[in-house]
SEVEX-585979 format. One record per residue (C-alpha): residue number from 1; z, x, y negated. Coordinates in steps of 0.25 Angstrom, whole numbers. Layout:
N
+-----+-------+-------+-------+
| pos |     Z |     X |     Y |
+-----+-------+-------+-------+
| NUM |     Z |     X |     Y |
...
+-----+-------+-------+-------+
REM end
This chain:
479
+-----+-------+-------+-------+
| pos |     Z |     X |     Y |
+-----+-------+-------+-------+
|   1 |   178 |    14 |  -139 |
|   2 |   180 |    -3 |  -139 |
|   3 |   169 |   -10 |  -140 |
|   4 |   177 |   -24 |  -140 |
|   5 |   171 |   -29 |  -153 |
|   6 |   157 |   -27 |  -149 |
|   7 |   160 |   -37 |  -137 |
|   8 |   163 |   -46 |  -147 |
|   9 |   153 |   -44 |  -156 |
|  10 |   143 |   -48 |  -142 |
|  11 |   150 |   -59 |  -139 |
|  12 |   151 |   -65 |  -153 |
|  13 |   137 |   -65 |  -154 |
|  14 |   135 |   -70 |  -139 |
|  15 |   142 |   -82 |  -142 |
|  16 |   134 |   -84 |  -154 |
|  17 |   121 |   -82 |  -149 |
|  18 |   125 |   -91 |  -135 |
|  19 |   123 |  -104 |  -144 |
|  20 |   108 |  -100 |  -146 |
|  21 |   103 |  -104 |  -132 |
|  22 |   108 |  -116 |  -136 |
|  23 |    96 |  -120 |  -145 |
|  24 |    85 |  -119 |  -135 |
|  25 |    95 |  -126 |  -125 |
|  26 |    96 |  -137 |  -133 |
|  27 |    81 |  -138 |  -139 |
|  28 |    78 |  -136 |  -122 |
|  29 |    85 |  -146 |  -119 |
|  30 |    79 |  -158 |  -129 |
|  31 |    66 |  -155 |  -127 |
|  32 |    69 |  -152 |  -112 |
|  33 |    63 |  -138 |  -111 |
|  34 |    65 |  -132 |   -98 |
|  35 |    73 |  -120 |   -97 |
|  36 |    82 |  -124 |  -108 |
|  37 |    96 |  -124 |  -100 |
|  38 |    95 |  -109 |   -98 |
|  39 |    98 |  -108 |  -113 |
|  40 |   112 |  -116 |  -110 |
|  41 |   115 |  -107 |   -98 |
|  42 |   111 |   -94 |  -109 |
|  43 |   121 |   -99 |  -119 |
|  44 |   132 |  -102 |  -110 |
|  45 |   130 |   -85 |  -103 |
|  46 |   129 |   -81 |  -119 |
|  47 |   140 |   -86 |  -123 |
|  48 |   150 |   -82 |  -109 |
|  49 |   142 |   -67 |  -113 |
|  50 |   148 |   -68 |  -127 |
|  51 |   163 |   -73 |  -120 |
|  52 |   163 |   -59 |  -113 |
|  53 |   159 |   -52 |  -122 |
|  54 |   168 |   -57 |  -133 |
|  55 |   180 |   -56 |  -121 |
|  56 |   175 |   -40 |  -119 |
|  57 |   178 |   -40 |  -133 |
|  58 |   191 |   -46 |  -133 |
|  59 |   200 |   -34 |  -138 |
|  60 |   191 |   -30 |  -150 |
|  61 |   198 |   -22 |  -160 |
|  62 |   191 |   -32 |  -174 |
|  63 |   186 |   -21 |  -177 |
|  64 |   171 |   -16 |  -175 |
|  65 |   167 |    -2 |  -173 |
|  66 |   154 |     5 |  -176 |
|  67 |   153 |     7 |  -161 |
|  68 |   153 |    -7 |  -159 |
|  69 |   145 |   -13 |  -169 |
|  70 |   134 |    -3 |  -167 |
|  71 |   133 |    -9 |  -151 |
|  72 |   133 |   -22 |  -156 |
|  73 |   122 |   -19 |  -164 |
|  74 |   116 |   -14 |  -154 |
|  75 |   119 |   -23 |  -142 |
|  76 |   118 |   -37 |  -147 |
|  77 |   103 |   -37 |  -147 |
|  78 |   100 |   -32 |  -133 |
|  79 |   110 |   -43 |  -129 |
|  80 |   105 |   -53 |  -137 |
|  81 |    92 |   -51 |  -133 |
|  82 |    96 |   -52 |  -117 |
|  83 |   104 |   -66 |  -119 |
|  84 |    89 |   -69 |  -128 |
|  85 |    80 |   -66 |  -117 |
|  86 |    87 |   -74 |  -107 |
|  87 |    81 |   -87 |  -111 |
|  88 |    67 |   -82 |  -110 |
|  89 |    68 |   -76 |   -97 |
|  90 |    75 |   -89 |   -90 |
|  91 |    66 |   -97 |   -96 |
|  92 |    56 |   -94 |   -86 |
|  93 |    43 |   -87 |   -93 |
|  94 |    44 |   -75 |   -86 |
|  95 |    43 |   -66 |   -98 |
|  96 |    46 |   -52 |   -97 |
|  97 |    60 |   -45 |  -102 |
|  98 |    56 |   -37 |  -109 |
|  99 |    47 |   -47 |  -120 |
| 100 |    59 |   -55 |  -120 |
| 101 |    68 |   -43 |  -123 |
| 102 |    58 |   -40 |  -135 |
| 103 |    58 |   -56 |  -139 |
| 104 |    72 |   -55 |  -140 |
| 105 |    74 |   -43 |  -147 |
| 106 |    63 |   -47 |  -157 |
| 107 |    71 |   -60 |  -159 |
| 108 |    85 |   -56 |  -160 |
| 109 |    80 |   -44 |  -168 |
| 110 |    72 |   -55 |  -177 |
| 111 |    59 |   -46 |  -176 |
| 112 |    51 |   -59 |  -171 |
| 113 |    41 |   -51 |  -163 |
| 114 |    37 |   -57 |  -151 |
| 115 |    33 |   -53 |  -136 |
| 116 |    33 |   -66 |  -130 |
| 117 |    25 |   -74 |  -141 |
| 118 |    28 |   -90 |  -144 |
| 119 |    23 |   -97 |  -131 |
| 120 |    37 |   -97 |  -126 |
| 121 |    44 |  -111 |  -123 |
| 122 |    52 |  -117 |  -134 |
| 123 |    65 |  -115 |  -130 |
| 124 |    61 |  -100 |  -129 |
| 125 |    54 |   -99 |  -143 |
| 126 |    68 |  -105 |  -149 |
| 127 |    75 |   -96 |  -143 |
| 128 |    68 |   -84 |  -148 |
| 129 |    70 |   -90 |  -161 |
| 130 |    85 |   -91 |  -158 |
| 131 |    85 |   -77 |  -154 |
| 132 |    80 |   -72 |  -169 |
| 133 |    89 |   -81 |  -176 |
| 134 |   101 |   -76 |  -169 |
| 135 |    95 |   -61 |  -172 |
| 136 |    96 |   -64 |  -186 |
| 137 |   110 |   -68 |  -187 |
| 138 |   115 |   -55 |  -177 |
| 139 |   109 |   -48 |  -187 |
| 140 |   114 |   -54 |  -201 |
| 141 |   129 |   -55 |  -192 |
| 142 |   126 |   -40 |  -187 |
| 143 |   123 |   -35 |  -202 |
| 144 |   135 |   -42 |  -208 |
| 145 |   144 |   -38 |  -196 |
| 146 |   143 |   -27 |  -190 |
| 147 |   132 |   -17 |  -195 |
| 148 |   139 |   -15 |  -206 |
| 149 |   150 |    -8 |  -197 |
| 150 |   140 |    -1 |  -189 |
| 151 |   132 |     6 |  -201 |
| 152 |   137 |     1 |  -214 |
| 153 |   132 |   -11 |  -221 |
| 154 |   117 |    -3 |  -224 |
| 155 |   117 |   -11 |  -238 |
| 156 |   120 |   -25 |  -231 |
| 157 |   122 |   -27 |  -247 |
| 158 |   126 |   -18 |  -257 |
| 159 |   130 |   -31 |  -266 |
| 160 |   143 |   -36 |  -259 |
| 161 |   155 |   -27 |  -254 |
| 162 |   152 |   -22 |  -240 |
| 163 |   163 |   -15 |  -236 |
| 164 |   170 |   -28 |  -237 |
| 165 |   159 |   -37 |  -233 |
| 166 |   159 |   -30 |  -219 |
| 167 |   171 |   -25 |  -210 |
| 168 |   169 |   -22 |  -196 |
| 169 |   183 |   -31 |  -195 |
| 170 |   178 |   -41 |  -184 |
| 171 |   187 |   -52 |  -192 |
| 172 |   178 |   -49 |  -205 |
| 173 |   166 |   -48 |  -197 |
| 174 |   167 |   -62 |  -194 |
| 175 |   166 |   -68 |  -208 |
| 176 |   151 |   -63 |  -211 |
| 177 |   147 |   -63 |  -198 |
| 178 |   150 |   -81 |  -198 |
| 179 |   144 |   -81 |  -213 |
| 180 |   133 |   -75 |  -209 |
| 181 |   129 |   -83 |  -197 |
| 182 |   132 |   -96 |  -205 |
| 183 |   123 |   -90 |  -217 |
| 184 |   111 |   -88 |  -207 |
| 185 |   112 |  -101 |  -201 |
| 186 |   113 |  -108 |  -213 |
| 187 |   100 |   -99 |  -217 |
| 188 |    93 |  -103 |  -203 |
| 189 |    96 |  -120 |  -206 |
| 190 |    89 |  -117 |  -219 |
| 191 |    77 |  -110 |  -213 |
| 192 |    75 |  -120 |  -203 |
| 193 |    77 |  -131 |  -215 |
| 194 |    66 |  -124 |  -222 |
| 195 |    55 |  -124 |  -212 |
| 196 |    57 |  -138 |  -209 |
| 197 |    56 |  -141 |  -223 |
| 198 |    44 |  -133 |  -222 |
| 199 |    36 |  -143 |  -211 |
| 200 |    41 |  -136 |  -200 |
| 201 |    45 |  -143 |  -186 |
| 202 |    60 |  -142 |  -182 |
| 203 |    59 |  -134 |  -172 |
| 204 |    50 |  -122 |  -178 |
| 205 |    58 |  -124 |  -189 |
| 206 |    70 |  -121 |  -182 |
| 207 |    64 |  -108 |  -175 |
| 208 |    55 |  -103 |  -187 |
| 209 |    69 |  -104 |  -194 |
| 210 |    77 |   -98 |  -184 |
| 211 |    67 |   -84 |  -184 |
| 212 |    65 |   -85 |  -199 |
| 213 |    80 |   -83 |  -204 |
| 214 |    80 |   -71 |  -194 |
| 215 |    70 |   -65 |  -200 |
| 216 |    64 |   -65 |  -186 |
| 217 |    51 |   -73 |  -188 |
| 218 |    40 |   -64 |  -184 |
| 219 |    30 |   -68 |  -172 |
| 220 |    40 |   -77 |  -165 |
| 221 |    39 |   -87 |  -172 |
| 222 |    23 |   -87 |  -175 |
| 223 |    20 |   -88 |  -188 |
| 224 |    21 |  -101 |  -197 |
| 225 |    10 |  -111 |  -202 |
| 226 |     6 |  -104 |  -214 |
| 227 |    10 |  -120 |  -222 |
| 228 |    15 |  -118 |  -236 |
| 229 |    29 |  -123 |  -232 |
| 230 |    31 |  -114 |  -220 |
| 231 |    29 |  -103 |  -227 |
| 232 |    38 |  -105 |  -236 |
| 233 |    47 |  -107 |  -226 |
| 234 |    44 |   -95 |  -220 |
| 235 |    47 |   -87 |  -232 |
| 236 |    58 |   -94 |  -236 |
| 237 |    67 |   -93 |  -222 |
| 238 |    63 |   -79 |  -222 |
| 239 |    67 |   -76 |  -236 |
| 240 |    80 |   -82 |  -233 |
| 241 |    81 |   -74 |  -219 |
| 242 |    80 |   -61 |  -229 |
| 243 |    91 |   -64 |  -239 |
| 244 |   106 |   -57 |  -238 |
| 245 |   114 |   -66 |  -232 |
| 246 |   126 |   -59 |  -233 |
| 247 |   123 |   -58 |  -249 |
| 248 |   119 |   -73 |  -247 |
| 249 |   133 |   -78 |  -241 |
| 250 |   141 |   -70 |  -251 |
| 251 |   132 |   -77 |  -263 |
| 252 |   135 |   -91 |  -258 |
| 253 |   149 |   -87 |  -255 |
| 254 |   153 |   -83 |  -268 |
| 255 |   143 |   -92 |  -276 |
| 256 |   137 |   -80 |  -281 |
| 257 |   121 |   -84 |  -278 |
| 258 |   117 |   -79 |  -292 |
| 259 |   119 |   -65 |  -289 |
| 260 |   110 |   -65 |  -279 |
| 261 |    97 |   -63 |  -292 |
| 262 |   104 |   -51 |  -294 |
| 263 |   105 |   -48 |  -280 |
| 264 |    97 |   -34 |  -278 |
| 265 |    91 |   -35 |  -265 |
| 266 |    88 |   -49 |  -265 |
| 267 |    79 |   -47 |  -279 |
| 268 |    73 |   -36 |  -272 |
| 269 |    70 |   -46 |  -260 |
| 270 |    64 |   -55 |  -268 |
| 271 |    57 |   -45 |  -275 |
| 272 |    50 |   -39 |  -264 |
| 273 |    47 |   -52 |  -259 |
| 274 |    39 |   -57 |  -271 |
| 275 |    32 |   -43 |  -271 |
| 276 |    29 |   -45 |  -257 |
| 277 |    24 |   -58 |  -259 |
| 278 |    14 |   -54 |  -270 |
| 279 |     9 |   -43 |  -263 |
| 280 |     7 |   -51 |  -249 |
| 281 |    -1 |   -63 |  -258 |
| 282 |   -10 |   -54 |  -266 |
| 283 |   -19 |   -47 |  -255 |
| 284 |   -24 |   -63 |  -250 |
| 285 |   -25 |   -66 |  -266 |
| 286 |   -33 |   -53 |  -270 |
| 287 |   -44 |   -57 |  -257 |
| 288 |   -44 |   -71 |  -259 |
| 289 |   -38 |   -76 |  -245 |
| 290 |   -28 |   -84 |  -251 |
| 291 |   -26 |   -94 |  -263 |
| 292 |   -13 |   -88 |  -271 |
| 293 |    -3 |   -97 |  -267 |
| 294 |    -6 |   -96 |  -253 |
| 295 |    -7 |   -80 |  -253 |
| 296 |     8 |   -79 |  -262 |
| 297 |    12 |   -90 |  -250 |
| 298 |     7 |   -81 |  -238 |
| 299 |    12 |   -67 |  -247 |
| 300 |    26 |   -73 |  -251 |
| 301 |    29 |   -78 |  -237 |
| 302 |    25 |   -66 |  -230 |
| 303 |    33 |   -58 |  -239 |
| 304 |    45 |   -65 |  -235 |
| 305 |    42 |   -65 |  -221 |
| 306 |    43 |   -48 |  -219 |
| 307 |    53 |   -46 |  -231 |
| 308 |    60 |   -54 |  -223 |
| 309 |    56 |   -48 |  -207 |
| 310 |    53 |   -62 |  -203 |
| 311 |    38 |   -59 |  -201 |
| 312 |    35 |   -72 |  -203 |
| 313 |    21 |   -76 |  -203 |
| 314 |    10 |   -88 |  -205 |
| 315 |     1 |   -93 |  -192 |
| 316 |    -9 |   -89 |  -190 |
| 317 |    -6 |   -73 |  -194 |
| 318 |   -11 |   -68 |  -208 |
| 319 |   -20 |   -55 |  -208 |
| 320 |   -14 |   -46 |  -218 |
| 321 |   -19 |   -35 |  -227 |
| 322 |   -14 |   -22 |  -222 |
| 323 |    -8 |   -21 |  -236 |
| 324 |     1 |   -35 |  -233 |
| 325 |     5 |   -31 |  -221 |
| 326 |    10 |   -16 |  -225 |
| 327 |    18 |   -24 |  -235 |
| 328 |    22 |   -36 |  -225 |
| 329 |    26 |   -22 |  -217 |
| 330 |    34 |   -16 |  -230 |
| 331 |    43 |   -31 |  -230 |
| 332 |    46 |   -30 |  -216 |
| 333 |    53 |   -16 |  -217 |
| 334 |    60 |   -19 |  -229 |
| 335 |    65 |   -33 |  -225 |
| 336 |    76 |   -42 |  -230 |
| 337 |    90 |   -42 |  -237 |
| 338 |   101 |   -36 |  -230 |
| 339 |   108 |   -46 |  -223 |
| 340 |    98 |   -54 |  -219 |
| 341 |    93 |   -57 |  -206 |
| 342 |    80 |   -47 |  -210 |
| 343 |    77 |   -36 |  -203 |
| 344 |    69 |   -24 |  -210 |
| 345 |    77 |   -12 |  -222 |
| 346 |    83 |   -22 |  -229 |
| 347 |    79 |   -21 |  -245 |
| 348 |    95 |   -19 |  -247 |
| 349 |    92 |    -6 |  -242 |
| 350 |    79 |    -4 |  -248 |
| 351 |    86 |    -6 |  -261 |
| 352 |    96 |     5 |  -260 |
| 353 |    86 |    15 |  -254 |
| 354 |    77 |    12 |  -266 |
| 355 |    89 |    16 |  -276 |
| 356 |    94 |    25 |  -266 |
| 357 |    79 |    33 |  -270 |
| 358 |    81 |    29 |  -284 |
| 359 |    94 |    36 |  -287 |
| 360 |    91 |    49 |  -277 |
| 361 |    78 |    51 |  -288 |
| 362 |    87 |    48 |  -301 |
| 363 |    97 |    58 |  -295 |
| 364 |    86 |    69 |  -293 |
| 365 |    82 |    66 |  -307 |
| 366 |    97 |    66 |  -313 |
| 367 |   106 |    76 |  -303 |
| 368 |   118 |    74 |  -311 |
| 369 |   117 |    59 |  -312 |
| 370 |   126 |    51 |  -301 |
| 371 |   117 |    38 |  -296 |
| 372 |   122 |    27 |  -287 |
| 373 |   113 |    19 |  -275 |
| 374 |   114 |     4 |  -280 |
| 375 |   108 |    -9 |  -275 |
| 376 |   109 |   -21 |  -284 |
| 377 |   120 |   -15 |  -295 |
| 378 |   129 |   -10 |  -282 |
| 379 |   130 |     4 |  -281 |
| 380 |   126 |     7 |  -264 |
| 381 |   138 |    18 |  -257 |
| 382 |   129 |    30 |  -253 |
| 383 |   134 |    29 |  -238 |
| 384 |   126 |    16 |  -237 |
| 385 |   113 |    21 |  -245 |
| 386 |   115 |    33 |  -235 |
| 387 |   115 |    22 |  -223 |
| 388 |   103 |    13 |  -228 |
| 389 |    95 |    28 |  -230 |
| 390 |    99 |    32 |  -216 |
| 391 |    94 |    16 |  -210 |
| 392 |    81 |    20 |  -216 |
| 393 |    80 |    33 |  -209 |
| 394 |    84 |    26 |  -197 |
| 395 |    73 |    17 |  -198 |
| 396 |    61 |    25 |  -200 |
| 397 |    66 |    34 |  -188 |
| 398 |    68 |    20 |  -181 |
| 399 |    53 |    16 |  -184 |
| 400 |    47 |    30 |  -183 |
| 401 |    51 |    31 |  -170 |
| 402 |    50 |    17 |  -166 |
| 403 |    36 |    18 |  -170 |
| 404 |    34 |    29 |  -162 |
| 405 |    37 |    22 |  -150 |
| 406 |    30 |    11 |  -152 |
| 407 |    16 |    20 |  -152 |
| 408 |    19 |    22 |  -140 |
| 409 |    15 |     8 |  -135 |
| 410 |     0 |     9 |  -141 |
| 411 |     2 |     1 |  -155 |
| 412 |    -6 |     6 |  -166 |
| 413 |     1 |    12 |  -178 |
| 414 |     1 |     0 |  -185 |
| 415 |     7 |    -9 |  -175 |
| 416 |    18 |     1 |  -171 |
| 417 |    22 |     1 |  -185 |
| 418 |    21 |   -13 |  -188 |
| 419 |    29 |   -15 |  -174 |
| 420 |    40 |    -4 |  -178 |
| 421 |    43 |   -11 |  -191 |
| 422 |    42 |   -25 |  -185 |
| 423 |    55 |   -21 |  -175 |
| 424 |    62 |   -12 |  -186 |
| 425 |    62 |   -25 |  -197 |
| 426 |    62 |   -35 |  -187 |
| 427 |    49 |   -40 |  -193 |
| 428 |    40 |   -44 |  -181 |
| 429 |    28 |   -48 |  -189 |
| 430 |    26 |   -32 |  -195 |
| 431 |    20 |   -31 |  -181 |
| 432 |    12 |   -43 |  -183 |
| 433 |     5 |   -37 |  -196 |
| 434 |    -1 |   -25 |  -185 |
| 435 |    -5 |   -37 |  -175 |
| 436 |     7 |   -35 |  -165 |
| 437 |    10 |   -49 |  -165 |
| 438 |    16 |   -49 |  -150 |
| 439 |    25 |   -37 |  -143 |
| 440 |    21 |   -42 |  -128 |
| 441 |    10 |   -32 |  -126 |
| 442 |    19 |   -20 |  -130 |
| 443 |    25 |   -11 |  -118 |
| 444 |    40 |   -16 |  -113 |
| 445 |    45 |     0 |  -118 |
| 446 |    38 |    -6 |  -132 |
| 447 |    45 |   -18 |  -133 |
| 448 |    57 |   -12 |  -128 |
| 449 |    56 |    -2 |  -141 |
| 450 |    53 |   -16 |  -151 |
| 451 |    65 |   -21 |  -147 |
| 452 |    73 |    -8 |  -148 |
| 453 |    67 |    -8 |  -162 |
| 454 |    69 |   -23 |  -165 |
| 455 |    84 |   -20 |  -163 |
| 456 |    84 |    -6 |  -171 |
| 457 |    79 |   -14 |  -183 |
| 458 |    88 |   -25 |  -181 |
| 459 |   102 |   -19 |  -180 |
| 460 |    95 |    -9 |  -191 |
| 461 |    92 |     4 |  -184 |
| 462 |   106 |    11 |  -190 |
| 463 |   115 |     6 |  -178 |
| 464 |   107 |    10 |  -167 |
| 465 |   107 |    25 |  -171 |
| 466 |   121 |    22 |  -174 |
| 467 |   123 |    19 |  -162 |
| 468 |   113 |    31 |  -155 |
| 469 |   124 |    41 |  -163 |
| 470 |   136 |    36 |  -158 |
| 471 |   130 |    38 |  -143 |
| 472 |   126 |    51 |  -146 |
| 473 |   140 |    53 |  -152 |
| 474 |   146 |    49 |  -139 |
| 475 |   139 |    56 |  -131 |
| 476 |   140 |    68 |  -138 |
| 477 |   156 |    67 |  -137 |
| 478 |   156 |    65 |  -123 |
| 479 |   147 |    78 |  -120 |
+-----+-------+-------+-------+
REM end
């Protein structure tokens, strides 16, 4: 089999993430920081990478293939993550491989742990920054593009028409591949907008922004001053790195904003945030640590920080209740909207496994009655509730096993847990909550496994055992 379009697809996103080194080039270069040239040379090699690949690709058929879009999927973040560590290594800090690997993993992946910590030079911190801004839009392109041809759209959203939203045409891939990039730029100049509004200085305003709309904050970026203004801020980018863009776009579109109130996963978004939020603020109120206005601030914000796997947090760290942080733990694993840049179940998902429950006990009740799955008025097709049912199988195999071999390195219970989750959702701070706050006195095999499982929850588990079947599949028909 042809694998033309999949040279494409690399070399597309070489050529866009080639212009990248540019920004720490040009910051380098005004304020004269030694080293800065090298990203000039990394951007010109990027972008003649992306020429031959695109020119391997030449003779593609304009149509994508399971086969192809599944080592895509796949490929991408290890090459990303090469052309990422580059910077780090020439740079001349004799850091070891392997933390970069992990650093770029984290970053691409939008996980926002950290082996290497934030005394890097600045050129390198805006870099990493880069890194998880650029993994944020590979994944909103990805999920829009081609994971829909490789698994089904796995309730992408069950509002809109999705067998003619996504084609795996490369002609009709194009079109929400450019609206979505333009949508989360345009997302990324308002976040930086807001902190600056907020009282913070151009440049972490730029970089704080930058990890925020990713959903990528975690413990690169170091927490923000716990300042009224900042963490409204906070809350607000993260909320906004949350919402469906793809639902988003289309309102705007079509001028149809006012059906968003009656959007069902967005009211149980902001349902589960007020929830959240209450819950979060009662604990401080009940003991007396903090006024009322101070403890719905701290509750609210940190209840859109881990809804949204941003992870988020104040500086200096807040100690939490083991109540608060089993909660802050729930928020992580269920996450964002679909098609967003959050990582996590997805609450689409958690909505039509809720009425997928619901109608299997009304049709125990009443055999002879017919039920149908619906989300938000839409009745869901039975293939895709099977889909999101076997996702969720994959992912507690996924973490019990993943949990498993991370034991191995000595963690307790509690911080191979909390590490687990924070790689499956993409949520750095979970492993924060059990005081892992750094990765860089972990074993290299252990680090290794992190990233393996950074990139599992990233491309959402179901193309990698896709994947594993269609090698065992060919290795069956040539015995």
């Amino acid at each position: 089999m042809r694998f033309d379009l999949f040279w494409v697809l690399m070399g597309r996103t070489a050529y866009v993430f080639a212009p990248l080194y540019l920004v720490p080039f040009a910051y380098g270069f005004i304020y004269g920081v030694d080293g800065a040239s090298s990203f000039f040379a990394l951007s010109i090699l990027t972008a003649i990478l992306g020429m031959v690949f695109g020119n391997m690709g030449r003779s593609h058929m304009r149509q994508l293939s399971v086969q192809e879009g599944m080592l895509f999927i796949l490929a991408i973040w290890l090459l990303l993550a090469v052309l990422g560590m580059l910077p780090f290594h020439l740079a001349g800090l004799h850091l070891s491989p392997v933390d970069t690997f992990l650093e770029c993993i984290s970053a691409l992946t939008t996980t926002g742990m950290t082996s290497l910590g934030d005394m890097l030079p600045p050129t390198l911190l805006l870099w990493r920054a880069l890194l998880s801004w650029f993994g944020g839009l590979l994944f909103v392109v990805i999920l829009v593009t081609v994971l829909p041809v490789v698994g089904g759209c796995f309730g992408v959203d069950f509002t809109v028409g999705q067998d003619r939203l996504f084609s795996p045409l490369w002609n009709r891939m194009t079109k929400p591949m450019h609206e979505m990039m333009l949508l989360y730029i345009a997302l990324t100049a308002v976040a930086a907008g807001i902190y600056l509004a907020a009282g913070d200085a151009a440049l972490p305003a730029f970089m704080l922004a930058l990890f925020t709309i990713s959903s990528g904050a975690g413990s690169m970026t170091g927490g923000i001053s716990p300042t009224p203004a900042l963490m409204a801020a906070g809350g607000i980018v993260s909320l906004l790195s949350a919402l469906p863009l793809l639902t988003l776009w289309q309102a705007g579109r079509r001028h149809t904003a006012k059906n968003l109130l009656h959007h069902a996963e967005l009211r149980a978004f902001f349902t589960l945030l007020l929830c959240a939020g209450v819950l979060l603020a009662l604990l401080p109120i009940l003991h007396g640590l903090l006024p009322v206005g101070a403890a719905l601030g701290h509750g609210f914000f940190y209840a859109a920080s881990f809804l949204s796997t941003n992870g988020l947090t104040l500086r200096p760290a807040d100690e939490f209740h083991g109540f608060a942080q089993l909660l802050l733990i729930l928020l992580a694993i269920i996450g964002g909207c679909m098609g967003s840049a959050a990582g996590g179940f997805r609450i689409s998902r958690l909505l039509v496994l809720c009425s997928l429950a619901w109608t299997e006990l009304l049709r125990t009740l009443h055999p002879r009655m017919v039920f149908a799955v619906r989300q938000g008025g839409e009745i869901v097709p039975l293939h895709a509730a099977g889909r999101i049912l076997m996702l969720v199988f994959f992912f507690a195999a996924v973490f019990g096993g993943g949990s498993l071999l991370l034991a191995l390195a000595g963690l307790s219970p509690i911080e191979t847990i909390s590490l687990t989750v924070a790689c499956l959702t993409t949520t750095g701070s979970v492993s924060s909550l059990a005081g892992l706050d750094t990765l860089a006195g972990l074993p290299a095999w252990t680090k290794f496994s992190c990233a393996f499982l950074m990139v599992l929850g990233r491309i959402e588990v179901f193309a990698f055992f896709l994947f594993v079947g269609a090698l065992f599949e060919n290795m069956q028909r040539k015995w």
